[in-house]
Each structure stands twice: as C-alpha cells, then as structure tokens.
C-alpha positions in Angstrom: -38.2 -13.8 -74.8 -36.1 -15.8 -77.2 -33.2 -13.2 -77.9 -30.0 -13.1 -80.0 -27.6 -11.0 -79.2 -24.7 -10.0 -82.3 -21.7 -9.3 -80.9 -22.3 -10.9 -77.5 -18.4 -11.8 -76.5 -17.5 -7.8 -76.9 -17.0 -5.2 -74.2 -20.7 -4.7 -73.7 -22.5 -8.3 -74.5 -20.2 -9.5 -71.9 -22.4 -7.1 -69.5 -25.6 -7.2 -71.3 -25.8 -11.0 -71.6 -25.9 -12.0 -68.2 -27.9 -9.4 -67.3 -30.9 -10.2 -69.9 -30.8 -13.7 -68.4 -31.1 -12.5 -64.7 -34.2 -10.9 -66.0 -35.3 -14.3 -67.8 -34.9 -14.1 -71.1 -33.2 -16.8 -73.3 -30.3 -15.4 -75.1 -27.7 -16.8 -77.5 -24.9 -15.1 -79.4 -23.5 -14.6 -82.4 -19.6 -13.2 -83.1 -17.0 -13.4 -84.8 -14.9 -14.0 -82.1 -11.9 -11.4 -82.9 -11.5 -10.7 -78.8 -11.3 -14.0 -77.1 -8.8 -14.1 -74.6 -8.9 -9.8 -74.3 -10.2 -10.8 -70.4 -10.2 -9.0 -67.1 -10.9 -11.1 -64.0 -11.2 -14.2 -65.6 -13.2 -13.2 -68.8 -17.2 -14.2 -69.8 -18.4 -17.7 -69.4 -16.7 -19.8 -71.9 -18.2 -20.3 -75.1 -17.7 -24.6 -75.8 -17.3 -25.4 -79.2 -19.5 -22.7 -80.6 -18.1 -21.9 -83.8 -17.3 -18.2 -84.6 -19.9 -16.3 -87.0 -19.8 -13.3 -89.3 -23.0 -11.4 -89.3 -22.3 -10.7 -92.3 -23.1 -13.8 -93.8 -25.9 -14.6 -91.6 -29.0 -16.5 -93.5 -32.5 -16.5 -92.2 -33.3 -20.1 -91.3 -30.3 -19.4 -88.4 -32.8 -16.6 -86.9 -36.0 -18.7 -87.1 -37.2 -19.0 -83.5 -36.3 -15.7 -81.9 -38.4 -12.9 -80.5 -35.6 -10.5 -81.1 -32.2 -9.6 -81.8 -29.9 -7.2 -80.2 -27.3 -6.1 -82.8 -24.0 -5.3 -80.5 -21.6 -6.4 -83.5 -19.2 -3.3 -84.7 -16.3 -2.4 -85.5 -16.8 -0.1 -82.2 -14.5 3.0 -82.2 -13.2 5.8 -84.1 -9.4 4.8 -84.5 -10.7 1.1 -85.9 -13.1 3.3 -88.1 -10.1 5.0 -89.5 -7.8 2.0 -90.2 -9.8 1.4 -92.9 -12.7 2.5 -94.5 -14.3 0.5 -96.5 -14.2 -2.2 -93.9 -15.9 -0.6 -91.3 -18.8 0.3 -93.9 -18.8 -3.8 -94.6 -18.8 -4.5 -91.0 -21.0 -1.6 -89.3 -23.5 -1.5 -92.4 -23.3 -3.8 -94.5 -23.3 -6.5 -91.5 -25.9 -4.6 -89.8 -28.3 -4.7 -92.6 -27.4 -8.8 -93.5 -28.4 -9.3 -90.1 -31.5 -7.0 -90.1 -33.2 -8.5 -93.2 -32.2 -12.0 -92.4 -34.3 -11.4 -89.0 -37.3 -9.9 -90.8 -37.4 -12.6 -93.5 -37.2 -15.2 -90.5 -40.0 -13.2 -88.7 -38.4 -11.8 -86.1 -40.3 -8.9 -84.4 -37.6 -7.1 -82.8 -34.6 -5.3 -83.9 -32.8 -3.4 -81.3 -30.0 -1.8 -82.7 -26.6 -0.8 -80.3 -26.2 2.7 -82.3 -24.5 6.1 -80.6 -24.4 9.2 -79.7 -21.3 9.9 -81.8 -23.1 10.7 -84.7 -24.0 14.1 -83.7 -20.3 14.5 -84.3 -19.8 18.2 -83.9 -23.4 19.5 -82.9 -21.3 21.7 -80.3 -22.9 23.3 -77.1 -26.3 23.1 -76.9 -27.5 19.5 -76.2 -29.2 17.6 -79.1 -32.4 15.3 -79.0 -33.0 12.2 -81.0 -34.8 14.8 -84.2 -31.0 17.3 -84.4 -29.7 17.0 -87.7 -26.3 14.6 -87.6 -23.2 15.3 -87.7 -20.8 12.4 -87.6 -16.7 13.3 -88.0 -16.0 9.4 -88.4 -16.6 6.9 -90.4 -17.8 4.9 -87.0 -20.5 7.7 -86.5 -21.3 7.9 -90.5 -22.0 4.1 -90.4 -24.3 4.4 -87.4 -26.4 7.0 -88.8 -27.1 5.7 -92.1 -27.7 1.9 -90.5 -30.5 3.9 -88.8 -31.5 5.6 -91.5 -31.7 1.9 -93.7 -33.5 0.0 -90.7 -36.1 2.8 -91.1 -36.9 1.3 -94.4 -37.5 -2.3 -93.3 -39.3 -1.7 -90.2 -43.8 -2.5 -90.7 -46.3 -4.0 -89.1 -44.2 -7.6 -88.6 -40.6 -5.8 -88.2 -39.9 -3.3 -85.5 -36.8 -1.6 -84.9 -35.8 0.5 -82.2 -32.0 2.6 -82.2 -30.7 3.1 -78.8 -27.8 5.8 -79.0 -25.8 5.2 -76.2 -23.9 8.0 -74.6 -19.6 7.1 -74.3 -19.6 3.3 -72.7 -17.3 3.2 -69.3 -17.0 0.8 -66.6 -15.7 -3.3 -66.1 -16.2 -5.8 -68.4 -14.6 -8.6 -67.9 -14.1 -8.3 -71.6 -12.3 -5.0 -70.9 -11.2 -2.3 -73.1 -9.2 0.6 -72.1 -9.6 2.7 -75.7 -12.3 4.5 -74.4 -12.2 7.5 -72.5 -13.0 6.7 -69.0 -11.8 3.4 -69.1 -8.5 5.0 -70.6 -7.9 7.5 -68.0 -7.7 6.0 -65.0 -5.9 2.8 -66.5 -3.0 5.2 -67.1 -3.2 6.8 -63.7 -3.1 3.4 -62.2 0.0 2.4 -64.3 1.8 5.8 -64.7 0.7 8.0 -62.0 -0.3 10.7 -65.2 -3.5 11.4 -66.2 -2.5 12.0 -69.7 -4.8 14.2 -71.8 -5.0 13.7 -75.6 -6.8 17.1 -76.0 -7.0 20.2 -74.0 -10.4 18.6 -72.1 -12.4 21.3 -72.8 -15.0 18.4 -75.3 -17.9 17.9 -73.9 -18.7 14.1 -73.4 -22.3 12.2 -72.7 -21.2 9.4 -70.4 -23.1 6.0 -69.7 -22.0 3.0 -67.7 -22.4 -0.4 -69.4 -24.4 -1.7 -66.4 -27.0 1.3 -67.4 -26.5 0.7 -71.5 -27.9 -3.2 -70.5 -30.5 -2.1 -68.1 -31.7 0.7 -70.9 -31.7 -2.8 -73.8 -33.7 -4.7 -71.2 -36.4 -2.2 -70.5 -36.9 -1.3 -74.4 -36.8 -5.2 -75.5 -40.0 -5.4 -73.0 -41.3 -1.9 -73.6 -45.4 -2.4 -75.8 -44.5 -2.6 -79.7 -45.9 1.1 -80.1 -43.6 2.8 -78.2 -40.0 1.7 -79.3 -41.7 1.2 -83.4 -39.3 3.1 -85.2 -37.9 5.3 -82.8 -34.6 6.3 -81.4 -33.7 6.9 -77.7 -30.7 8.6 -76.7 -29.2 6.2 -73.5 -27.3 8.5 -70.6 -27.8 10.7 -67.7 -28.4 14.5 -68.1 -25.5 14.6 -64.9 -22.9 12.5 -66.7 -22.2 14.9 -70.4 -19.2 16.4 -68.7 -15.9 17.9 -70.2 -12.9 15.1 -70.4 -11.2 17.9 -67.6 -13.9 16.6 -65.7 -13.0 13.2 -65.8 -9.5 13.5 -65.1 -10.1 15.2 -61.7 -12.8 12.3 -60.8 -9.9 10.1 -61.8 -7.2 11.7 -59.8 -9.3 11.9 -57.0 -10.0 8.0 -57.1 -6.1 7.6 -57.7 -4.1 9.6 -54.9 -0.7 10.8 -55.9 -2.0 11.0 -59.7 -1.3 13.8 -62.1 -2.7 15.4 -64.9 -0.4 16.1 -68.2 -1.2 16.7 -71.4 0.0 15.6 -74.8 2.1 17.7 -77.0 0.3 20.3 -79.2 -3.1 18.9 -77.5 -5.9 20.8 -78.2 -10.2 20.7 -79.3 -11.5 17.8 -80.5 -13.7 17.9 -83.1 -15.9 15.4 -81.2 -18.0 17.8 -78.5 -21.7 17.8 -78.3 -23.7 17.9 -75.2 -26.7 15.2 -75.1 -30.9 15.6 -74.6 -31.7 12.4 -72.3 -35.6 13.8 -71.6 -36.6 11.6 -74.2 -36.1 8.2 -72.2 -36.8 9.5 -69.1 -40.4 10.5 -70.7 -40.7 7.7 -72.2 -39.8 4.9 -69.4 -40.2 6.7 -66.4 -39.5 3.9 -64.1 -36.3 3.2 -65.8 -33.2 3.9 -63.4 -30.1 4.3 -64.4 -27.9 3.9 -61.5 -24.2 4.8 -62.4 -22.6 7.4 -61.7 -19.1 8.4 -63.7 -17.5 8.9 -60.5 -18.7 5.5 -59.3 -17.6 3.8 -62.0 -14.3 5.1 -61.9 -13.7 3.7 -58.4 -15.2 0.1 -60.2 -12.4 0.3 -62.7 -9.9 1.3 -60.2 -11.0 -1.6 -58.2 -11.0 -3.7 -60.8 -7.6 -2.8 -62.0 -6.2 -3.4 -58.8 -7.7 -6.7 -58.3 -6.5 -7.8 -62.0 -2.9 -6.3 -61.0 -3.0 -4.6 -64.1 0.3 -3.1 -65.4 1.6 -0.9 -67.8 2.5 -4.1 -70.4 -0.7 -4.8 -70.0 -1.7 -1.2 -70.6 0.5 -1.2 -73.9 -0.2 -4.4 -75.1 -3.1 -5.9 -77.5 -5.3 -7.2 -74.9 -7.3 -4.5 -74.2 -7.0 -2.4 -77.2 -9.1 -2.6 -79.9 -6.9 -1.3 -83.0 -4.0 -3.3 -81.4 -5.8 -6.6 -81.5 -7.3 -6.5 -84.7 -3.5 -5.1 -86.3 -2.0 -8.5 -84.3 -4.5 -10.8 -86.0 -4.1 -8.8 -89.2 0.0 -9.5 -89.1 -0.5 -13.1 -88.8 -2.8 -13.7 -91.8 -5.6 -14.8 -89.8 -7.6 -12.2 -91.2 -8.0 -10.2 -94.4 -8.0 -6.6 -95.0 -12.1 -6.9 -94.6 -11.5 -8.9 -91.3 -13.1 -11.9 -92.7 -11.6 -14.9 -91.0 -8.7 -17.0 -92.5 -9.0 -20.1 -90.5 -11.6 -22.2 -88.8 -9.7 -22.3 -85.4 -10.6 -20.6 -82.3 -8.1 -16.8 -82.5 -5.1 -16.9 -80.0 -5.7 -15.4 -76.8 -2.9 -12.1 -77.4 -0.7 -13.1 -74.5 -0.1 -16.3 -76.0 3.2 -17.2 -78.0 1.8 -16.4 -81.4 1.1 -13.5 -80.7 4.5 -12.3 -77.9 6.3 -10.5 -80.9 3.8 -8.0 -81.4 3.4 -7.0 -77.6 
C-alpha cells in the first residue's frame, strides 16, 4: 500500500515507519516538525529538505494517491493537554478532522486513527472493552474520544476508519521521550538512583511497547475492509495493565542499587482503569504482540546506557514534551496555537538558541 503517516518524526512514527516499510508498504510523512533534534542514538533517518507541514491545513490534492493514512499527529500527553486548551482541541481535533476529510475527498480508503486508552479516564477496577461508556479526566483523552466519535460520521462505503486505542506507549525510540511512565521511571533510576513516584502507585496502567503499537497498525492497515469498518480496537496485553508499584520494582530490578521514593503529599491518580484486550486477540488471532514491560525496561536501560544519558539530559528539553514545545514558545517561533512562525527547519534544543532555557 501507498501510506501516509501524520506525525511520522514523533516518538512512535519513528518506530512505526520503518517497520511498515520492512513489511513493504510505501510510506511518506507528514509533521510539523516541533521535535527535530529530540534524538536518542542518532535519531530517525534524516528528512532532506522536506518542508514541515501542519495537518491542519492539509488540502486534498496533497492526499491524492494514497491507499491510506495513519494519523500519529497530537499533541500526545496530558501535561501538553493542560498548557492550553484550546490548542490541543485545534491540534488533536480540529487537525484530526482537516486531515480526515481531506483524505476522503481525495479518495482515500483508509483512515487509521492513533487514539487511546486514556479516554476511559476514571472507569476504575474492572477492565473496560471498546462499547464502556468514556470517561476522559483530560483534555488529551476528551479530544480522542470525540475525534472518534466525528470520524464515525464520515466513514461509508469509500471511507473507512478504524481507532486503535493504544494502551500507555513505553520502550526506545530514537525519537525518545521520557514523559511517559515507563520511559520516565527507569530514566530517573539511571540518573538518580530513585525511582521517584508521582502518586502512591496504587493506578492501574494498560501498558504497550511501541514495537507492538506498530505491529498492531500493520496488521489492521492489511486486515479485509469489513472487519476494521468503523470499529475500535483496544492495542495491549491482558499481562501488561499493572499498578505503577509494579513498574517501579521491574525498574529497580533492571537498575541494581536503585530506590523507590515518593513525592510529597503523593497520592491516587485520577487516571486508573484496567483494560479488555479480548477484542484484538478475537479479532486477529495470529497477531503477536511480543513485548513484555519488563523487557522493555531492560531496552531502555540499555539504551540509556549506550546514549550515556545524564541527568541534564534528563532535565533538559530534549526529551520532554511540555519542555520543548515551552522552549520554541519563548523564542517566538511559534504562537500560542503552535502554528509555526518561520519557514526554517526548528533548532535542535541542545543547540545555542536554545542553551538558556536548559
């Protein structure tokens, strides 16, 4: 297949790229380019002198050709959700939806939209399937559930979308970011020696590795028409919705002479909901996902060794989110609705431009 993929220089499209061209599909990118230069190991394969692109001004005639698009592009966590409103709605929505009709108009079949499991929010104990009733605490997870709910009303006989809510990302990127929770944890025992806990760890957490979030796009951008139409899949492993406690102890494990600590006045997160996977096992029963949370935490470790990764590094803008897009904020080359002010290729954050805000 001919495929686009929004959001394909991110955390995940740096994963999910490569791997839907090891399976032979033809796949170009669209972004806005807000995290060039946010590397690990080297970074993804350069990008030449593609120019950067909003989805949110994206036309039909630039879709015209392609069997499908994979829609990656978000502003992709809670604490950039908060910053401010209205721009998240204009990115995770609004952008969403630009990109959506532009596709159908150009006759794209396909629509596979990155969506999460965060928008069950607070649906507490007892694991939820794709029909629970949502709950979203965010304004992340409230964007993701009414993008599904406005993709419903495009999709027919010549447009099919498909909403893939994937459990809590973790493992290497060589786009890396370390503002989620796995990712987060055993970057700080590698630079500290704490495993620092935000709340008590009692939330419960569905977990996914990024390899298993590609493999999961792959199978349902190959899956027949009539069984993806309209429908959403909830991507994890019934094994991997554990308590952040949990984690910590795989992480101190895979970091000798770690400890756990918590953060003043930490307690529950609002955040805690178990996850129902039986719907994409049923569904693709030859589909595999191979990751582990304990495996990938001995990947990050690795990786983080091999980088050299430090606690600068740790507290700087390169591989958090908020702190990046605050950096590019300071220095005009955005607005408050993160539309760019210049033409120009962003500075990488360790460059000069950028070393008073580390």
């Amino acid at each position: 297949m001919k495929v686009l993929v929004t959001g394909d220089r991110g955390y995940i499209g740096a994963v999910l790229v490569p791997f839907l061209r090891a399976a032979g599909h033809q796949v170009d990118g669209l972004d806005l380019g807000l995290y060039e230069g946010c590397d690990l190991l080297g970074g993804p394969d350069p990008i030449g002198d593609r120019a950067p692109r909003d989805m949110r001004d994206v036309g039909a005639a630039e879709l015209a050709g392609y069997d499908a698009v994979v829609c990656l592009a978000a502003l992709s966590n809670d604490p950039l959700g908060h910053l401010n409103r209205d721009t998240t709605y204009s990115v995770n929505l609004d952008g969403t939806l630009r990109v959506a009709q532009a596709a159908k108009e150009a006759g794209v079949e396909r629509f596979l939209f990155a969506s999460s499991c965060s928008l069950y929010g607070a649906a507490g104990s007892e694991a939820v399937g794709e029909d629970a009733d949502l709950y979203p605490v965010t304004p992340y997870g409230e964007t993701k559930a009414l993008a599904e709910k406005e993709l419903s009303k495009l999709a027919d006989d010549n447009f099919s979308p498909t909403y893939l809510r994937n459990a809590t990302a973790y493992g290497a990127s060589t786009r890396l970011r370390l503002d989620i929770v796995v990712n987060n944890l055993t970057a700080i025992a590698m630079t500290t020696g704490q495993i620092r806990m935000e709340s008590d760890g009692s939330p419960w957490r569905p977990l996914v590795h990024i390899e298993d979030i590609s493999r999961a796009f792959a199978t349902v951008l190959e899956a027949p028409r009539a069984v993806i139409h309209d429908e959403a899949f909830n991507v994890g492993r019934p094994e991997d919705v554990v308590q952040v406690r949990d984690i910590a102890e795989m992480v101190g494990q895979a970091v000798p002479g770690s400890t756990v600590s918590f953060a003043a006045g930490a307690g529950p997160d609002l955040r805690n909901y178990k996850v129902d996977f039986s719907k994409l096992e049923d569904t693709f029963p030859d589909l595999r996902l191979r990751w582990t949370v304990r495996d990938g935490v001995e990947e990050l470790a690795a990786a983080y060794r091999k980088h050299g990764l430090t606690l600068d590094d740790f507290n700087s803008a390169q591989f958090v989110r908020l702190r990046r897009i605050n950096q590019l904020l300071s220095q005009g080359l955005v607005d408050d609705r993160l539309r760019r002010l210049t033409d120009d290729q962003f500075p990488a954050p360790g460059s000069s431009v950028f070393e008073e805000m580390r």
